[in-house]
C-alpha positions in Angstrom: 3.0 -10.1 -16.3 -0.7 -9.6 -15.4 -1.5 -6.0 -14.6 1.1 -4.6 -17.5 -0.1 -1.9 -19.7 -0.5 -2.8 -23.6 -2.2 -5.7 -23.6 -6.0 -4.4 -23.2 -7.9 -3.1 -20.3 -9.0 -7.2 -19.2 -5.4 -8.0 -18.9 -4.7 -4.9 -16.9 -7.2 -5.0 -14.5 -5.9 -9.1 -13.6 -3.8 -7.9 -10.8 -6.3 -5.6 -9.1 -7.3 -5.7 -5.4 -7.5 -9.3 -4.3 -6.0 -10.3 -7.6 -2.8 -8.7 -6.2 -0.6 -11.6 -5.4 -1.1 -12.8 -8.8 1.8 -10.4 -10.5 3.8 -12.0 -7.9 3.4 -15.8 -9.2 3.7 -14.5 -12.2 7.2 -13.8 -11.8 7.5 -16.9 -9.5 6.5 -18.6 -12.9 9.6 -16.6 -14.4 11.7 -17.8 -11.5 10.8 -21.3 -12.5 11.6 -20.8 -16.0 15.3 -19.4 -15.1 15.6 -22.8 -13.3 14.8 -25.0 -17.3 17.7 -22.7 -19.0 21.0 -24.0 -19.5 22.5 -20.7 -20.4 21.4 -18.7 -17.1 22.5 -19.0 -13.4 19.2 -19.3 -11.3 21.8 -18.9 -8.4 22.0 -14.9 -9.0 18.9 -13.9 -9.6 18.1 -9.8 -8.4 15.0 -8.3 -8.6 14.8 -5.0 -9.7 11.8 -2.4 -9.8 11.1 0.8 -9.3 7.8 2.8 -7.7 4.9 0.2 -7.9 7.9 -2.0 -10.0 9.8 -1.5 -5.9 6.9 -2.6 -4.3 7.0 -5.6 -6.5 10.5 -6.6 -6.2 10.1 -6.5 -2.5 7.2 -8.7 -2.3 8.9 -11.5 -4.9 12.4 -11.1 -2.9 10.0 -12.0 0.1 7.8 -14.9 -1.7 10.4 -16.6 -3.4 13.5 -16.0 -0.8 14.8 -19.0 -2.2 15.2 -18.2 -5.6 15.9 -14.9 -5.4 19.7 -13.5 -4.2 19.3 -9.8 -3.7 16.5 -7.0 -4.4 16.6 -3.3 -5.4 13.7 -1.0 -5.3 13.7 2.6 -6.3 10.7 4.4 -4.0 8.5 0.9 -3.8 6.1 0.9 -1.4 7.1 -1.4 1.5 3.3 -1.8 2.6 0.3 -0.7 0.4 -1.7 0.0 3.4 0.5 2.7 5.2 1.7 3.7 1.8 -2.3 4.9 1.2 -2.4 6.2 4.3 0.0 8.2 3.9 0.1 9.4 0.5 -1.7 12.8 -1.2 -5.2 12.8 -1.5 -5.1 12.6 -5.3 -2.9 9.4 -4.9 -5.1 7.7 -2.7 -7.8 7.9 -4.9 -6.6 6.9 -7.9 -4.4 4.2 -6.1 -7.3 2.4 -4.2 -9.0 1.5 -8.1 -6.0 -0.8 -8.4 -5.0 -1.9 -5.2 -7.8 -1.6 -3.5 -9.3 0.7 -0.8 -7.4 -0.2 2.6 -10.5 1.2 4.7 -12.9 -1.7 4.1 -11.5 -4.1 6.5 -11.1 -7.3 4.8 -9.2 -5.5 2.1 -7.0 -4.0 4.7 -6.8 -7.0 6.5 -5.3 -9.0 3.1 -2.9 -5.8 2.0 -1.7 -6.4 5.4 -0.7 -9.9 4.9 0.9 -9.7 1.5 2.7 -6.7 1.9 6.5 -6.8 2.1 7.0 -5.0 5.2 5.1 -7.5 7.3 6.7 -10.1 5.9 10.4 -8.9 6.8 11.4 -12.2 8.2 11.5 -13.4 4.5 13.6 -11.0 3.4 17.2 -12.4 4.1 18.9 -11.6 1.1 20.3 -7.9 0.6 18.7 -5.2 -0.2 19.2 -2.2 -2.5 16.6 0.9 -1.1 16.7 4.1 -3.2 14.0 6.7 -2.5 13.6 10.7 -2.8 13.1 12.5 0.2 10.9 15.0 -1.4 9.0 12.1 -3.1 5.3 12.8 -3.4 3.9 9.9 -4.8 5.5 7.6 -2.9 5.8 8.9 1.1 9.8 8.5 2.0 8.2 6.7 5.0 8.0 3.4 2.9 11.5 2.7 2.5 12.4 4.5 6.1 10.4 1.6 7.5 11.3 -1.0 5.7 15.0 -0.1 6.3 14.4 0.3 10.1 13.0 -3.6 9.6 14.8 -5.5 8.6 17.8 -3.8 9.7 16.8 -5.4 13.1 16.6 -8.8 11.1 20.3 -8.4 10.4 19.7 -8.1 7.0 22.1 -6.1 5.1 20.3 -3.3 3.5 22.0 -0.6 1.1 19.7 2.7 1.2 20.2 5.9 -0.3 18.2 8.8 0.3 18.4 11.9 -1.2 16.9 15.0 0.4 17.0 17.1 -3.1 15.3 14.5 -4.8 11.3 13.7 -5.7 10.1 10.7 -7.4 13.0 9.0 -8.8 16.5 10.6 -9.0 16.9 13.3 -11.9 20.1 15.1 -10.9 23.2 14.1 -12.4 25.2 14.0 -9.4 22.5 11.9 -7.6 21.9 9.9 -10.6 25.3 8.9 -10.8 25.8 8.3 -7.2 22.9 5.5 -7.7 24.2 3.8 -10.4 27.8 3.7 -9.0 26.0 2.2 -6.0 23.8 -0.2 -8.4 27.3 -1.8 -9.4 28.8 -1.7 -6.2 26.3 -3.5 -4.8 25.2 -6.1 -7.8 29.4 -7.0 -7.7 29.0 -7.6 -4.0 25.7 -9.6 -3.7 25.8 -11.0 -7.1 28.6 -11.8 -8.5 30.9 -12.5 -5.8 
């Protein structure tokens, strides 16, 4: 996928600011590829990411609705926008080289229109949201409003927070409580 570290500085760089949406179809491509074989069930297909890996699961689950059965994001950022608003001054700036800097207007203006949270009405299929209430590098107010969204859609959203945890869970207890959930939920949405 476009954007993924190991394949040389062009290749990472092909996902960058307006470029953005092109991760996405790159998956859609994957999506489309499920569909040709004979040994996999396009019918359950979850997406799965976590941090900037969230925020991409979010925006396929909203792209490709159709194709896609339920999503799980681990601190993903619901909209790139607020999320660089909102985040540490060190994030911001090494953030807006990829993403692009949300105070030039037209850059805000398309961050705005691809980004998960504003595109709730999309997202009808359920939702896994795990984030760290102490998380630094992604603001806890990502998932909190995307949550608070598309609950009102009637969507059914599973979120944990945990208030002793940062980016990403690293306590056993927490850890385990996530994965527990991970299996509840894939039996429910997945495999039922």
């Amino acid at each position: 996928m476009r954007g993924s570290s190991g394949y040389g500085k062009t290749f990472l760089k092909l996902d960058n600011g307006y470029q953005r949406e092109d991760a996405h179809k790159d998956i859609g491509a994957l999506l489309d590829w499920i569909k040709t074989q004979p040994g996999l069930d396009s019918d359950r297909v979850m997406v799965f990411g976590e941090s900037y890996g969230g925020y991409l699961a979010l925006a396929v689950a909203a792209n490709y609705s159709d194709r896609v059965r339920a999503a799980y994001s681990i601190a993903g950022p619901s909209n790139l926008v607020t999320y660089l608003q909102n985040s540490d001054e060190w994030v911001k700036e090494l953030q807006r080289v990829e993403f692009g800097d949300e105070r030039d207007p037209k850059m805000r203006e398309f961050l705005n229109r691809i980004a998960p949270l504003n595109n709730v009405q999309k997202l009808k299929m359920p939702l896994l949201i795990v984030q760290g209430k102490n998380d630094t590098l992604v603001p806890p107010t990502e998932s909190e409003q995307l949550v608070k969204a598309v609950r009102k859609n009637g969507t059914p959203v599973w979120y944990l927070m945990a208030n002793d945890e940062g980016h990403g869970f690293i306590r056993k207890k927490n850890r385990d409580f996530q994965f527990y959930s991970a299996v509840l939920f894939t039996t429910e949405y997945l495999l039922k």
